[in-house]
N, C-alpha and C positions, 0 to 999 in steps of 0.2 A: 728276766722278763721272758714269760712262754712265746715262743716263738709262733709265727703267722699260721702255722700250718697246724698245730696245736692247738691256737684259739678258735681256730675252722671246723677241728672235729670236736670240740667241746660244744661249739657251736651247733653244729649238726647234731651230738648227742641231746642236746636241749631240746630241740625242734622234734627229733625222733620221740623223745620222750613224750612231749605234749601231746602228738598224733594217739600214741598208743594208750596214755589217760583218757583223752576223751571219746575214743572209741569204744572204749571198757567199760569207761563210767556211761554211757547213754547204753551198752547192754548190760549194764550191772542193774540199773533202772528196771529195764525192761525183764531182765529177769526176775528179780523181785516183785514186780505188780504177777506175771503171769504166776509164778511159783504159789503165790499169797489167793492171788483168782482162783489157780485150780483147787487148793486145798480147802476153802472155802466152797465153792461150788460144789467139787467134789463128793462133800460131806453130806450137801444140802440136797444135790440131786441123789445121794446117794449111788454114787459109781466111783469102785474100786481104783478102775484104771484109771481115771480123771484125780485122784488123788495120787497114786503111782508117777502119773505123772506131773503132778505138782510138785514132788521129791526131788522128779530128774530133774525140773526147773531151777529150785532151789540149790541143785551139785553143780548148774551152771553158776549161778551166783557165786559159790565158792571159788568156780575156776576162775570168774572173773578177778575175784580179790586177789586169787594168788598173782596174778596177768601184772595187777596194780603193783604190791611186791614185787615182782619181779624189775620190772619194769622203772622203779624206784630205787632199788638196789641200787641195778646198772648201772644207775643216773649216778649215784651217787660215789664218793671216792674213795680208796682203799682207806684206812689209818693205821697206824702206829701199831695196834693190837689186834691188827684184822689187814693182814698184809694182799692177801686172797681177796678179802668184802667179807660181806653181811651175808652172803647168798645160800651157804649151807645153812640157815636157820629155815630160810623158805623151802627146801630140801624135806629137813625132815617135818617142819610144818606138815606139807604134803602127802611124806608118807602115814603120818595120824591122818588128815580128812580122807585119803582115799581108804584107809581100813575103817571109819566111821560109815563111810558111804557101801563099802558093800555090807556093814551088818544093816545099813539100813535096808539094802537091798535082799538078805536074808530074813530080816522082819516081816517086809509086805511077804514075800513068798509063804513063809511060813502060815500066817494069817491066810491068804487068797490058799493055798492048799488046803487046812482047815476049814474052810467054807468050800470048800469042794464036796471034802468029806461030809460035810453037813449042811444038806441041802435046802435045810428049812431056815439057814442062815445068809441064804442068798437073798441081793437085794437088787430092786428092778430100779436103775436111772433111767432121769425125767430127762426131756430134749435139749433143758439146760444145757445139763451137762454137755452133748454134742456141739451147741452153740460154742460156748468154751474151749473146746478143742480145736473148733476150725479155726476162730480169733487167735489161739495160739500157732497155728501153723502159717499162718501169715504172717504175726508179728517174728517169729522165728526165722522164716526164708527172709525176710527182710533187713534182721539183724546180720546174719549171714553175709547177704552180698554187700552191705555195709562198711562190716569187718573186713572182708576178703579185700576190698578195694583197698581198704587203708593200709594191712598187710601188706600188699603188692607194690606201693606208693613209699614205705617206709621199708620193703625188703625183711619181715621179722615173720620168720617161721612159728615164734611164738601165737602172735596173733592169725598164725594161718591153722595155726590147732584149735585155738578159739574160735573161732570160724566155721570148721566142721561140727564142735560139741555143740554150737548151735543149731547146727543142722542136724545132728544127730536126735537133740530136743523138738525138732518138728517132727523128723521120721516117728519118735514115738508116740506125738500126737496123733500121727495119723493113725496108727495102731488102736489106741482110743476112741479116735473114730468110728472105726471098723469095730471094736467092741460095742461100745454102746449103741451103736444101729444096730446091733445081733441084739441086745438085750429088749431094746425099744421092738422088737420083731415078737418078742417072747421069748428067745436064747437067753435066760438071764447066765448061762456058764461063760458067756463070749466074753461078756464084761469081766468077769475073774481072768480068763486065760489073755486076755489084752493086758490086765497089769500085771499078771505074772514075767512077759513078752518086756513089760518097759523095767519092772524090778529085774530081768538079766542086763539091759541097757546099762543103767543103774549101778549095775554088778561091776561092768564090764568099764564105765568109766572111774570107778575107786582102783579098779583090778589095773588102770594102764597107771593112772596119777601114782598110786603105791610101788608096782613092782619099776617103772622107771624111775621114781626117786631113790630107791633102795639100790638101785644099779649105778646112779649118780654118785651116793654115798659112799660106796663101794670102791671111787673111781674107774670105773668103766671105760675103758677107751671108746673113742666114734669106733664107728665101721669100717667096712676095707674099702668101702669104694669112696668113703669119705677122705681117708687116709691115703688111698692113689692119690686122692687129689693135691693132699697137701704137699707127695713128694714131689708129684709134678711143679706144683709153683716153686721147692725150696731147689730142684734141680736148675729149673730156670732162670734164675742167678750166676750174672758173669763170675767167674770162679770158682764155682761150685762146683765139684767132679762127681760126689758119689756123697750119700749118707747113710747114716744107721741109729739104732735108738732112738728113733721117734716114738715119744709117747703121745698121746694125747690123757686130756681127765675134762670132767664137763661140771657148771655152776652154773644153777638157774639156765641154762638154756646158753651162758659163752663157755667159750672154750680156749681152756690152757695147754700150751705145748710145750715141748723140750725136744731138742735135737742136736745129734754129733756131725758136724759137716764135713766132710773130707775136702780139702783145697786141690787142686789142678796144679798148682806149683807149692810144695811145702816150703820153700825158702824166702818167700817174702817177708815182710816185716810184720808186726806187731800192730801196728797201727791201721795196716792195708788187710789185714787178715778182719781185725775189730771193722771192720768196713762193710767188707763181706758179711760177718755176720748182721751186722745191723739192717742192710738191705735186705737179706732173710725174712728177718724178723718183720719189716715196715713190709715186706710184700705177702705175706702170709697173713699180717690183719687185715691191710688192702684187700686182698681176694679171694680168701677163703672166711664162708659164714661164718656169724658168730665169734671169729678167733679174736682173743680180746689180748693176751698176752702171750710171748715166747719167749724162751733160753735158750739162747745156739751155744753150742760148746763145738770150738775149733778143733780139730783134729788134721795134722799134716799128712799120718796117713792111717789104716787102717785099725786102731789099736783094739777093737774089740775082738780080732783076728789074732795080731800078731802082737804080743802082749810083753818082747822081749823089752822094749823101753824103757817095762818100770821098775828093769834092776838097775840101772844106771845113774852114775851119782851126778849129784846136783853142783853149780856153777861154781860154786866154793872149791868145794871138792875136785875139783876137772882144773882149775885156774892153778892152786897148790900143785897139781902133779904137774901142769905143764911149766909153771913158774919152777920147781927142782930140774927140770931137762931142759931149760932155755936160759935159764940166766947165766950162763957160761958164755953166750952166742954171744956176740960181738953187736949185734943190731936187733936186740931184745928189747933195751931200755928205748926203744924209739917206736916198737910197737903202739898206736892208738886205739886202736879201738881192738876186743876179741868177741867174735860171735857164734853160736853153738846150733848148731842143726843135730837134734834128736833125732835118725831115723834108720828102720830095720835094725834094731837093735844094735846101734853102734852111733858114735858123736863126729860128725864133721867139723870141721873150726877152718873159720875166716879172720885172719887175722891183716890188720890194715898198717900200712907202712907209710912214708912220706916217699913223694914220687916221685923225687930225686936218687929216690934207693932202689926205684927198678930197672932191672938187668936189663941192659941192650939187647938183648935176644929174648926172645918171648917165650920161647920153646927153651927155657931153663925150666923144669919142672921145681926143685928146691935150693930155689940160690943161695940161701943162707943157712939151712939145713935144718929150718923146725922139722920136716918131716921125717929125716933122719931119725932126729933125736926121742921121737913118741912112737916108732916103730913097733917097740917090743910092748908097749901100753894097750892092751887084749880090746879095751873099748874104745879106742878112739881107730879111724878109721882115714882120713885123709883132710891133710892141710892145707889150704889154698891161699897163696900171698894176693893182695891186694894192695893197691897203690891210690894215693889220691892227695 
Protein backbone atom coordinates (compact mmCIF):
# COMPACT_ATOMS: atom_id res chain seq x y z
CA UNK A 1 0.00 0.00 0.00
CA UNK A 2 1.59 3.58 -1.11
CA UNK A 3 2.37 5.11 1.83
CA UNK A 4 0.43 8.71 3.18
CA UNK A 5 3.08 10.78 2.05
CA UNK A 6 3.16 9.25 -1.57
CA UNK A 7 -0.68 9.59 -2.00
CA UNK A 8 -0.17 13.42 -1.00
CA UNK A 9 2.23 14.10 -3.70
CA UNK A 10 0.27 12.17 -6.26
CA UNK A 11 -2.25 14.04 -4.98
CA UNK A 12 -0.80 17.32 -5.38
CA UNK A 13 0.63 16.15 -8.75
CA UNK A 14 -3.26 15.81 -9.96
CA UNK A 15 -4.26 19.22 -8.75
CA UNK A 16 -0.92 20.78 -10.24
CA UNK A 17 -1.77 19.33 -13.30
CA UNK A 18 -5.44 20.42 -13.58
CA UNK A 19 -4.25 24.19 -12.68
CA UNK A 20 -1.74 24.13 -15.67
CA UNK A 21 -4.52 22.36 -18.41
CA UNK A 22 -6.88 24.79 -17.70
CA UNK A 23 -4.80 27.71 -17.87
CA UNK A 24 -3.44 26.50 -21.41
CA UNK A 25 -6.48 25.39 -22.75
CA UNK A 26 -8.35 28.89 -22.12
CA UNK A 27 -4.98 30.56 -23.87
CA UNK A 28 -4.85 27.85 -26.43
CA UNK A 29 -8.49 29.19 -27.21
CA UNK A 30 -7.64 32.47 -27.20
CA UNK A 31 -4.76 32.00 -29.30
CA UNK A 32 -6.38 30.30 -31.90
CA UNK A 33 -9.38 32.89 -32.42
CA UNK A 34 -6.63 35.79 -32.42
CA UNK A 35 -4.18 33.90 -34.68
CA UNK A 36 -7.38 32.77 -37.15
CA UNK A 37 -8.64 37.05 -36.60
CA UNK A 38 -5.44 38.33 -37.63
CA UNK A 39 -4.82 36.16 -40.61
CA UNK A 40 -8.24 36.73 -41.92
CA UNK A 41 -8.27 40.44 -41.29
CA UNK A 42 -5.00 40.68 -42.31
CA UNK A 43 -5.51 39.54 -45.80
CA UNK A 44 -8.74 41.56 -46.06
CA UNK A 45 -7.26 44.83 -44.81
CA UNK A 46 -4.53 44.07 -46.66
CA UNK A 47 -1.54 44.49 -43.91
CA UNK A 48 1.57 42.48 -44.06
CA UNK A 49 2.21 43.02 -40.38
CA UNK A 50 -1.24 42.04 -39.25
CA UNK A 51 -0.90 38.76 -40.96
CA UNK A 52 3.02 38.47 -39.46
CA UNK A 53 1.55 38.65 -36.71
CA UNK A 54 -1.30 36.19 -36.90
CA UNK A 55 1.79 33.53 -37.37
CA UNK A 56 3.29 34.69 -34.21
CA UNK A 57 -0.19 34.05 -32.73
CA UNK A 58 -0.63 30.74 -34.20
CA UNK A 59 3.55 29.67 -32.66
CA UNK A 60 1.64 30.62 -29.52
CA UNK A 61 -0.88 28.11 -30.02
CA UNK A 62 1.87 25.52 -30.77
CA UNK A 63 3.60 26.50 -27.34
CA UNK A 64 0.48 26.04 -25.74
CA UNK A 65 0.08 22.40 -27.03
CA UNK A 66 3.55 21.63 -26.26
CA UNK A 67 2.61 23.26 -22.41
CA UNK A 68 -0.38 20.47 -22.71
CA UNK A 69 2.26 17.52 -23.43
CA UNK A 70 4.30 18.35 -21.27
CA UNK A 71 2.29 18.71 -18.64
CA UNK A 72 0.55 15.31 -19.35
CA UNK A 73 3.65 13.44 -19.49
CA UNK A 74 4.59 14.65 -16.11
CA UNK A 75 1.36 13.57 -14.90
CA UNK A 76 1.73 10.54 -16.14
CA UNK A 77 4.01 7.38 -14.90
CA UNK A 78 7.17 5.88 -16.06
CA UNK A 79 6.61 1.96 -17.63
CA UNK A 80 8.32 -0.92 -18.20
CA UNK A 81 9.78 0.37 -21.63
CA UNK A 82 10.05 3.84 -20.82
CA UNK A 83 11.79 3.75 -17.49
CA UNK A 84 12.74 7.86 -17.87
CA UNK A 85 8.78 8.72 -19.46
CA UNK A 86 7.48 9.77 -22.54
CA UNK A 87 9.16 13.31 -22.43
CA UNK A 88 11.97 13.06 -25.00
CA UNK A 89 9.28 12.58 -27.65
CA UNK A 90 7.96 16.15 -26.65
CA UNK A 91 11.76 17.04 -27.04
CA UNK A 92 12.39 16.52 -30.25
CA UNK A 93 8.64 17.20 -31.21
CA UNK A 94 9.86 20.67 -30.37
CA UNK A 95 12.94 20.81 -32.12
CA UNK A 96 10.88 20.11 -35.59
CA UNK A 97 8.07 23.01 -34.70
CA UNK A 98 10.67 25.38 -33.62
CA UNK A 99 12.82 24.83 -37.12
CA UNK A 100 9.15 24.94 -38.95
CA UNK A 101 8.67 28.27 -37.14
CA UNK A 102 11.70 30.10 -38.27
CA UNK A 103 11.43 29.02 -42.08
CA UNK A 104 8.17 30.48 -41.43
CA UNK A 105 9.82 33.31 -40.16
CA UNK A 106 12.32 33.34 -43.17
CA UNK A 107 9.12 33.25 -45.65
CA UNK A 108 7.41 36.36 -44.53
CA UNK A 109 10.93 38.13 -44.68
CA UNK A 110 11.67 37.08 -47.75
CA UNK A 111 8.24 38.09 -49.25
CA UNK A 112 8.05 41.74 -47.10
CA UNK A 113 11.78 42.19 -48.71
CA UNK A 114 10.54 41.52 -52.06
CA UNK A 115 7.90 43.92 -51.76
CA UNK A 116 10.46 46.34 -50.63
CA UNK A 117 12.21 45.88 -53.70
CA UNK A 118 9.05 46.25 -55.65
CA UNK A 119 7.30 49.10 -54.89
CA UNK A 120 4.40 48.88 -56.86
CA UNK A 121 3.76 45.66 -54.92
CA UNK A 122 2.94 47.52 -51.77
CA UNK A 123 -0.15 47.40 -50.32
CA UNK A 124 -2.00 50.29 -48.22
CA UNK A 125 -4.13 48.55 -44.86
CA UNK A 126 -7.59 49.89 -44.03
CA UNK A 127 -8.26 50.83 -40.10
CA UNK A 128 -9.51 47.37 -39.63
CA UNK A 129 -6.54 46.15 -39.55
CA UNK A 130 -5.48 48.58 -36.59
CA UNK A 131 -8.71 47.63 -34.86
CA UNK A 132 -7.40 44.09 -34.67
CA UNK A 133 -4.25 44.65 -33.35
CA UNK A 134 -5.35 46.62 -30.41
CA UNK A 135 -8.13 43.72 -29.43
CA UNK A 136 -5.10 41.64 -29.70
CA UNK A 137 -3.03 43.50 -27.32
CA UNK A 138 -5.38 43.42 -24.69
CA UNK A 139 -6.56 39.97 -25.14
CA UNK A 140 -2.77 39.20 -24.80
CA UNK A 141 -1.71 41.25 -21.64
CA UNK A 142 -4.74 39.67 -20.23
CA UNK A 143 -3.85 36.18 -20.95
CA UNK A 144 -0.37 36.99 -19.61
CA UNK A 145 -1.28 38.06 -16.18
CA UNK A 146 -3.63 35.09 -16.19
CA UNK A 147 -0.90 32.72 -16.69
CA UNK A 148 1.58 34.27 -14.50
CA UNK A 149 -0.81 34.17 -11.52
CA UNK A 150 -1.39 30.42 -11.92
CA UNK A 151 2.38 29.88 -12.54
CA UNK A 152 3.08 31.59 -9.28
CA UNK A 153 0.24 29.59 -7.44
CA UNK A 154 1.32 26.12 -8.79
CA UNK A 155 5.43 27.20 -8.70
CA UNK A 156 6.02 25.92 -12.71
CA UNK A 157 8.52 27.81 -14.52
CA UNK A 158 7.06 26.17 -17.43
CA UNK A 159 4.04 28.14 -17.39
CA UNK A 160 5.99 31.15 -16.47
CA UNK A 161 7.69 31.02 -20.20
CA UNK A 162 4.16 30.69 -21.27
CA UNK A 163 3.38 33.75 -19.76
CA UNK A 164 6.13 35.85 -21.36
CA UNK A 165 5.46 34.29 -25.09
CA UNK A 166 2.30 35.73 -24.44
CA UNK A 167 3.53 38.81 -23.87
CA UNK A 168 5.97 38.74 -26.22
CA UNK A 169 2.65 38.31 -28.87
CA UNK A 170 1.29 41.67 -27.66
CA UNK A 171 4.66 43.49 -27.85
CA UNK A 172 4.39 42.39 -31.52
CA UNK A 173 0.98 43.67 -31.87
CA UNK A 174 2.11 46.71 -30.82
CA UNK A 175 4.73 46.76 -33.53
CA UNK A 176 1.57 46.41 -35.96
CA UNK A 177 0.24 48.97 -34.61
CA UNK A 178 2.80 51.31 -35.06
CA UNK A 179 3.03 49.97 -38.57
CA UNK A 180 -0.24 50.26 -39.92
CA UNK A 181 -0.74 53.96 -38.43
CA UNK A 182 2.48 54.75 -40.75
CA UNK A 183 0.81 53.14 -43.64
CA UNK A 184 -2.85 54.68 -42.85
CA UNK A 185 -0.45 58.23 -42.78
CA UNK A 186 0.62 57.23 -46.31
CA UNK A 187 4.16 55.26 -45.26
CA UNK A 188 2.80 52.29 -46.89
CA UNK A 189 6.88 50.81 -46.14
CA UNK A 190 6.12 51.03 -42.26
CA UNK A 191 3.64 48.30 -42.67
CA UNK A 192 6.36 46.01 -44.40
CA UNK A 193 9.12 46.94 -41.91
CA UNK A 194 6.53 46.22 -38.89
CA UNK A 195 6.22 42.57 -40.20
CA UNK A 196 9.52 42.22 -41.03
CA UNK A 197 10.17 43.37 -36.87
CA UNK A 198 7.33 40.43 -35.84
CA UNK A 199 8.85 37.69 -38.64
CA UNK A 200 12.42 38.21 -36.43
CA UNK A 201 9.97 37.77 -33.14
CA UNK A 202 8.96 34.84 -34.92
CA UNK A 203 12.47 33.81 -35.68
CA UNK A 204 13.58 34.18 -32.44
CA UNK A 205 10.78 32.03 -30.69
CA UNK A 206 11.61 28.76 -33.14
CA UNK A 207 15.33 29.78 -32.64
CA UNK A 208 15.00 29.40 -28.44
CA UNK A 209 12.02 26.30 -28.65
CA UNK A 210 14.86 24.48 -31.16
CA UNK A 211 18.29 25.18 -29.95
CA UNK A 212 17.00 24.49 -26.23
CA UNK A 213 15.57 21.29 -27.11
CA UNK A 214 18.55 20.26 -29.05
CA UNK A 215 20.60 21.18 -25.82
CA UNK A 216 18.05 18.89 -23.77
CA UNK A 217 18.77 15.96 -26.31
CA UNK A 218 22.10 16.39 -25.92
CA UNK A 219 21.80 16.07 -22.01
CA UNK A 220 22.91 19.30 -21.16
CA UNK A 221 23.53 19.87 -17.66
CA UNK A 222 21.47 22.84 -15.54
CA UNK A 223 23.84 25.76 -14.94
CA UNK A 224 26.30 26.69 -12.20
CA UNK A 225 24.36 28.52 -10.25
CA UNK A 226 21.63 26.06 -10.49
CA UNK A 227 23.97 23.33 -9.59
CA UNK A 228 25.48 25.41 -6.35
CA UNK A 229 22.12 25.01 -5.51
CA UNK A 230 21.81 21.57 -5.48
CA UNK A 231 25.24 20.95 -3.62
CA UNK A 232 24.10 23.26 -1.11
CA UNK A 233 20.77 21.12 -0.28
CA UNK A 234 22.84 17.63 -0.90
CA UNK A 235 25.63 19.17 1.76
CA UNK A 236 23.02 19.86 4.04
CA UNK A 237 22.20 16.52 5.03
CA UNK A 238 23.30 15.05 8.50
CA UNK A 239 26.13 13.02 7.35
CA UNK A 240 27.07 14.17 4.46
CA UNK A 241 30.72 15.54 4.44
CA UNK A 242 31.75 16.39 0.90
CA UNK A 243 30.63 15.28 -2.81
CA UNK A 244 31.46 14.85 -6.32
CA UNK A 245 30.13 13.74 -9.65
CA UNK A 246 27.11 15.48 -9.70
CA UNK A 247 25.42 15.40 -12.83
CA UNK A 248 22.40 16.70 -13.78
CA UNK A 249 20.25 16.06 -17.50
CA UNK A 250 16.86 17.71 -18.19
CA UNK A 251 13.11 16.11 -19.75
CA UNK A 252 10.49 18.22 -20.69
CA UNK A 253 11.42 20.93 -18.16
CA UNK A 254 12.21 18.05 -14.76
CA UNK A 255 15.19 17.30 -13.86
CA UNK A 256 17.44 14.00 -13.27
CA UNK A 257 20.25 13.76 -11.03
CA UNK A 258 23.06 11.49 -9.94
CA UNK A 259 25.69 11.94 -7.19
CA UNK A 260 28.76 10.41 -5.16
CA UNK A 261 28.19 11.39 -1.49
CA UNK A 262 31.23 11.20 0.72
CA UNK A 263 30.07 10.06 4.44
CA UNK A 264 31.60 12.04 7.61
CA UNK A 265 32.21 8.66 9.11
CA UNK A 266 33.13 5.72 6.56
CA UNK A 267 32.42 2.85 9.15
CA UNK A 268 28.90 2.91 9.78
CA UNK A 269 26.56 0.40 8.43
CA UNK A 270 24.94 -0.39 5.37
CA UNK A 271 21.70 0.39 6.24
CA UNK A 272 22.50 3.84 8.01
CA UNK A 273 24.68 4.82 5.09
CA UNK A 274 21.15 3.72 2.64
CA UNK A 275 19.52 6.40 4.99
CA UNK A 276 21.56 9.02 4.20
CA UNK A 277 21.31 8.46 0.95
CA UNK A 278 17.71 8.44 0.75
CA UNK A 279 17.40 11.76 2.73
CA UNK A 280 19.57 13.12 -0.25
CA UNK A 281 17.50 12.10 -2.58
CA UNK A 282 13.75 13.07 -0.81
CA UNK A 283 15.38 16.66 0.08
CA UNK A 284 16.74 17.47 -3.37
CA UNK A 285 13.14 16.78 -4.94
CA UNK A 286 11.63 18.67 -1.86
CA UNK A 287 13.80 21.76 -2.74
CA UNK A 288 15.32 22.05 -5.56
CA UNK A 289 12.84 23.02 -9.04
CA UNK A 290 11.65 20.77 -11.08
CA UNK A 291 14.06 17.72 -9.71
CA UNK A 292 11.94 14.75 -10.23
CA UNK A 293 14.38 11.90 -9.58
CA UNK A 294 17.97 11.09 -8.01
CA UNK A 295 20.74 8.33 -7.63
CA UNK A 296 23.08 8.91 -4.65
CA UNK A 297 25.95 6.48 -4.87
CA UNK A 298 27.64 6.23 -1.32
CA UNK A 299 31.22 6.66 -1.16
CA UNK A 300 33.19 6.25 2.29
CA UNK A 301 35.74 8.24 0.97
CA UNK A 302 37.07 10.12 -1.73
CA UNK A 303 37.47 7.51 -4.75
CA UNK A 304 37.52 9.64 -7.64
CA UNK A 305 40.88 11.02 -6.18
CA UNK A 306 42.26 8.19 -4.74
CA UNK A 307 41.47 5.22 -6.68
CA UNK A 308 43.85 2.61 -4.83
CA UNK A 309 40.56 0.54 -3.50
CA UNK A 310 39.73 -0.81 -6.68
CA UNK A 311 42.81 -3.17 -6.72
CA UNK A 312 41.66 -4.83 -3.70
CA UNK A 313 40.08 -8.21 -3.43
CA UNK A 314 36.60 -8.88 -2.73
CA UNK A 315 35.16 -10.64 0.68
CA UNK A 316 35.64 -14.04 -0.60
CA UNK A 317 38.97 -13.61 -1.39
CA UNK A 318 39.99 -11.52 2.06
CA UNK A 319 37.87 -14.28 4.36
CA UNK A 320 40.17 -17.36 2.42
CA UNK A 321 43.45 -15.51 3.33
CA UNK A 322 42.33 -14.66 6.71
CA UNK A 323 40.63 -18.21 7.43
CA UNK A 324 44.63 -19.91 6.12
CA UNK A 325 46.33 -17.39 9.04
CA UNK A 326 43.64 -17.95 11.77
CA UNK A 327 42.42 -21.23 11.90
CA UNK A 328 45.40 -22.43 13.89
CA UNK A 329 44.26 -19.59 16.77
CA UNK A 330 42.70 -21.24 19.38
CA UNK A 331 39.65 -18.70 19.58
CA UNK A 332 39.00 -18.63 15.74
CA UNK A 333 36.10 -21.08 15.65
CA UNK A 334 34.11 -18.63 18.08
CA UNK A 335 34.72 -15.72 15.92
CA UNK A 336 30.86 -14.23 14.83
CA UNK A 337 30.55 -11.96 12.94
CA UNK A 338 33.80 -10.30 10.28
CA UNK A 339 33.56 -7.02 8.82
CA UNK A 340 35.56 -5.17 6.27
CA UNK A 341 36.27 -1.35 5.88
CA UNK A 342 37.68 -0.49 2.26
CA UNK A 343 39.67 2.55 2.96
CA UNK A 344 43.03 4.38 1.45
CA UNK A 345 43.90 1.66 -0.20
CA UNK A 346 44.10 -0.98 2.39
CA UNK A 347 41.20 -3.31 4.30
CA UNK A 348 40.44 -2.87 8.03
CA UNK A 349 38.58 -6.04 9.78
CA UNK A 350 36.40 -5.99 12.80
CA UNK A 351 36.09 -9.05 13.84
CA UNK A 352 33.49 -9.98 16.89
CA UNK A 353 34.02 -12.38 19.83
CA UNK A 354 31.71 -13.45 22.62
CA UNK A 355 32.25 -11.27 25.63
CA UNK A 356 33.28 -13.57 27.88
CA UNK A 357 36.56 -13.79 25.83
CA UNK A 358 37.52 -10.15 26.48
CA UNK A 359 40.69 -9.58 28.18
CA UNK A 360 40.63 -8.09 31.59
CA UNK A 361 42.71 -5.30 30.53
CA UNK A 362 41.62 -3.10 27.78
CA UNK A 363 44.93 -2.01 26.66
CA UNK A 364 45.75 -5.49 25.30
CA UNK A 365 46.12 -4.36 21.67
CA UNK A 366 45.97 -8.50 20.19
CA UNK A 367 45.09 -10.93 22.73
CA UNK A 368 44.69 -13.53 20.73
CA UNK A 369 47.05 -12.63 17.93
CA UNK A 370 44.78 -12.13 14.64
CA UNK A 371 46.93 -9.28 14.17
CA UNK A 372 50.03 -11.05 14.35
CA UNK A 373 49.06 -13.43 12.19
CA UNK A 374 47.99 -11.00 8.83
CA UNK A 375 51.03 -8.80 9.44
CA UNK A 376 52.93 -9.73 6.51
CA UNK A 377 49.42 -9.60 4.15
CA UNK A 378 50.47 -6.04 2.06
CA UNK A 379 46.46 -5.10 2.04
CA UNK A 380 45.16 -5.67 5.05
CA UNK A 381 46.06 -3.06 7.50
CA UNK A 382 44.65 -3.37 11.14
CA UNK A 383 42.44 -5.85 13.25
CA UNK A 384 40.22 -4.72 16.00
CA UNK A 385 38.63 -7.49 18.47
CA UNK A 386 35.27 -6.71 19.40
CA UNK A 387 33.17 -8.21 22.06
CA UNK A 388 29.38 -8.56 22.55
Amino acid sequence: MPAASDLALAQEATERYREVRKVTLVGSAVDLALGVMKLVVGWIASSQALIADGVHSLSDLVTDVLVLMAAKHGHQQADEDHPYGHARIETAATVGLGLSLIAVALGITYDCVHRLLHPDRLLTPTWIALLAAVLSVAAKETIYHYTIRVARKVNSNMLRANAWHSRSDALSSVAVIIGVSGALLGYKVVDIVAAIVVAVMVGQVGWRLASSSIQELVDTGLDSEQVEKLKAIILSVDGVDELHLLRTRQMAGRTFSDVHIILDNPRISVSEGHQISEAVRANLIRNADDVVDVTVHIDPEDDEIDVRNRLLPLRQTVLAELEARWRRLETYSQITETRLHYLAGRIEIEIFLPLELAPTVSSVPDPYGFQAAVDDVGYLTRVECLYR
